[in-house]
N, C-alpha and C positions, 0 to 999 in steps of 0.2 A: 495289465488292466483290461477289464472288460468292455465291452461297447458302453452297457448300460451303464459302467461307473464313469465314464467320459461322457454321457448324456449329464447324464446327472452333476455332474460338476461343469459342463456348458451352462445347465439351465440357471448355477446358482451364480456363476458370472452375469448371466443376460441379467438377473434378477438386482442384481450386487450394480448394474453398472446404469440400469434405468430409476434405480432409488437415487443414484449419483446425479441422474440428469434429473429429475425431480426437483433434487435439493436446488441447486447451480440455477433453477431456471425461477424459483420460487414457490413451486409449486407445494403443495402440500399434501399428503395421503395421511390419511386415517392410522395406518400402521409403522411413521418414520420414527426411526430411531434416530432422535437428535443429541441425546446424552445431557442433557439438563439446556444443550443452548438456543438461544431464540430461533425461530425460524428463521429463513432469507430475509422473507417479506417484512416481518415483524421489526428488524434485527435495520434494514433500510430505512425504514418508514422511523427510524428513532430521530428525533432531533437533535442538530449538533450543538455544542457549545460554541459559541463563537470565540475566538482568541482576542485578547484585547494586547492592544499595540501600546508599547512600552512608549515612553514621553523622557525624552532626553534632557538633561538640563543644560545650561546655556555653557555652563564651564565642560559637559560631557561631548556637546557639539563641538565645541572648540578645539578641543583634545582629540577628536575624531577628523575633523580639516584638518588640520594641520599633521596629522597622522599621512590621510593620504593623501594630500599635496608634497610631502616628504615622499611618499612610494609612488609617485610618480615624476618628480622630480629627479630621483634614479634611476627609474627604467627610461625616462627619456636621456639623461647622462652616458645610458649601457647602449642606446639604438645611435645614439649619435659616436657613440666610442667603435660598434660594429659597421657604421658607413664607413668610415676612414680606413 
């Protein structure tokens, strides 16, 4: 390889690697190649949907207590069978 082809492929790293920090930082340039996706900025600033919290029924809650007062009732059987 030549000097000049080892410049030249420096330059298109340095190029290749400040378009990176561009992107990452939010910034924008006139000539990014983003491939059809939002910018950073654009892409942040969207709003979220909120998740809405599931509502258990009274028979579901039930089944759920006594689920883990069962898994706890034998891990406290297993710590008391490990003192001994």
């Amino acid at each position: 390889m030549q000097v000049s082809e080892i410049l030249s492929e420096i330059d298109n790293e340095i190029a290749r690697l400040q378009e990176a920090r561009r992107l990452l930082a939010g910034e924008s340039s006139g000539a990014t190649s983003t491939r059809g996706r939002k910018p950073a900025a654009v892409a942040a600033a969207a709003p979220k949907k909120r998740r809405r919290r599931r509502k258990l029924t009274p028979e579901g809650r039930k089944r759920l207590s006594e689920a883990l007062k069962a898994r706890w009732a034998e891990r406290k059987k297993k710590a008391a069978k490990a003192t001994k």
